[in-house]
C-alpha positions, 0 to 999 in steps of 0.5 A: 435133724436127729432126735434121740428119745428119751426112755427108761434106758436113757435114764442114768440110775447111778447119778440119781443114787444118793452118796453118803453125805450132809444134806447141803452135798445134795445141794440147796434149791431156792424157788420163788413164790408169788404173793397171799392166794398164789403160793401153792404152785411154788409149794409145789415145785418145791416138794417135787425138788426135795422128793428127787433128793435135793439136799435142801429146799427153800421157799422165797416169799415176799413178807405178806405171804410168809403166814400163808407159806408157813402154814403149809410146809414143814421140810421146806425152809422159808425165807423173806426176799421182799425185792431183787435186792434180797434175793441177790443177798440170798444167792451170795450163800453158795450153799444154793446152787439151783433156783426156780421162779416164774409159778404164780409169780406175778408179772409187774415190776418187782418180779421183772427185777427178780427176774433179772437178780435170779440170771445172775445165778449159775443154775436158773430155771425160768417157767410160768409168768418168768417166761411171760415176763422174758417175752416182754424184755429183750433186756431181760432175754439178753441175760439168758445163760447156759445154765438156765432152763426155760420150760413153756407150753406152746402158750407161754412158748408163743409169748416168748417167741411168737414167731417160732411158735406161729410155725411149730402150730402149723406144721406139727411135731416135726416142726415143733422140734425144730422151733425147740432147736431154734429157741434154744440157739436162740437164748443160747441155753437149754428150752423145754417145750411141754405137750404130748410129745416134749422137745428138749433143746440145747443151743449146741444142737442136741434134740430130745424127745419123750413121747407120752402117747400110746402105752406112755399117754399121761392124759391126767397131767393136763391139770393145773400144776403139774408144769410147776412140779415139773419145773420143781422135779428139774431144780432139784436134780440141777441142786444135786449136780445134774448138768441142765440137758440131763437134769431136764431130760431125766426130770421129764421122764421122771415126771410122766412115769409118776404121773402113769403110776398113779393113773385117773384121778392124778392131780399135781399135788400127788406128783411129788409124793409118787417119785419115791415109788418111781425111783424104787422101781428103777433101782436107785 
């Protein structure tokens, strides 16, 4: 089994470079929001994909959270998607090419229907409760595509594929790539499995692998909401024409880099506002 690492070599600084252009050539991430009280991990996946320069971002929200919503964003756009039939009216705007649902999004049935409307979009990616509710519904795994993304920690990993995730606790790191590669053969795209060390897989094989230990430990990312920002991170580089492995491979290390930038004391909502340093520092 071949794993490549992911490094600040492996980082393509060109494609991250912006062209001139309007703001819709950057592309137009949509990511759902849950309910009144549970919004602020989608408002925060939505400020790690404008600040990696998606073009456009829009928040989803049922009708009860919109005040709530509204209150707390000015750059991101809102919208009212009360059910699955909306949000497939929404996604018939070509203008959005990358969605992202699962932070705080709720696990009962009307987010089981937005589940399977958002499959239907060519860029998706699934974290949080999506994944909790993709281990639950083999109907709604068989939608799965090649341009979705799922991005579990070993807790949501062992929802969604109990039997893998039973055997990458057993048997440590190498086994944990292995059950990444299996996974990902699996639901047939790409899978993000989150830790220390994170394994990116795609179902043709291919195996990532960023360390952040030794000089590269992010002890402060293990704080509520710093999954969501990278689910945010990995939906704006997908709006701005990233293919799934290198807008996932690309918004991993990005994501750690901010995180050691900024140092103790981190906590998610600062993620977002320190990529611009770490896009300066890498030349872009």
């Amino acid at each position: 089994m071949k794993i490549s690492e992911i490094t600040r070599a492996t980082i393509n600084v060109a494609s991250l470079r912006k062209k001139p252009g309007h703001k819709y050539d950057h592309g137009h991430a949509l990511v759902l929001s849950g309910g009144p009280g549970q919004t602020g991990a989608a408002r925060m996946a939505a400020r790690g994909a404008l600040r990696v320069g998606a073009g456009a971002v829009t928040l989803g929200v049922p009708p009860a959270a919109q005040l709530e919503v509204a209150m707390q964003v000015t750059a991101i756009m809102l919208q009212r998607l009360p059910d699955a039939a909306a949000l497939s009216e929404a996604l018939s705007d070509s203008r959005i090419n990358a969605l992202c649902l699962g932070p705080a999004l709720g696990v009962d049935a009307r987010t089981a229907d937005l589940v399977k409307a958002a499959l239907a979009a060519p860029n998706v990616v699934l974290d949080a409760d999506a994944l909790t509710l993709l281990g639950q519904d083999a109907d709604l795994r068989a939608c799965l595509h090649a341009g979705c993304i799922l991005t579990p920690h070993m807790g949501e990993f062992a929802r969604l594929a109990p039997d893998l995730a039973g055997a990458a606790k057993a048997d440590g790191q190498g086994a944990k790539a292995q059950a990444t590669q299996e996974a990902a053969a699996r639901f047939g795209c790409v899978v993000l499995l989150k830790g220390p060390e994170t394994n990116i897989a795609t179902p043709e094989g291919d195996l990532l692998r960023h360390r952040a230990t030794k000089d590269r430990a992010t002890p402060w990312l293990a704080t509520a909401g710093a999954g969501d920002v990278l689910a945010g991170i990995i939906t704006g580089l997908l709006a701005r024409g990233f293919a799934p492995l290198e807008a996932t491979s690309t918004a991993t290390w990005l994501h750690a880099e901010a995180a050691l930038s900024h140092g103790p004391g981190l906590i998610a909502e600062d993620l977002p506002d320190l990529l611009p340093q770490v896009l300066r520092e890498l030349g872009v």
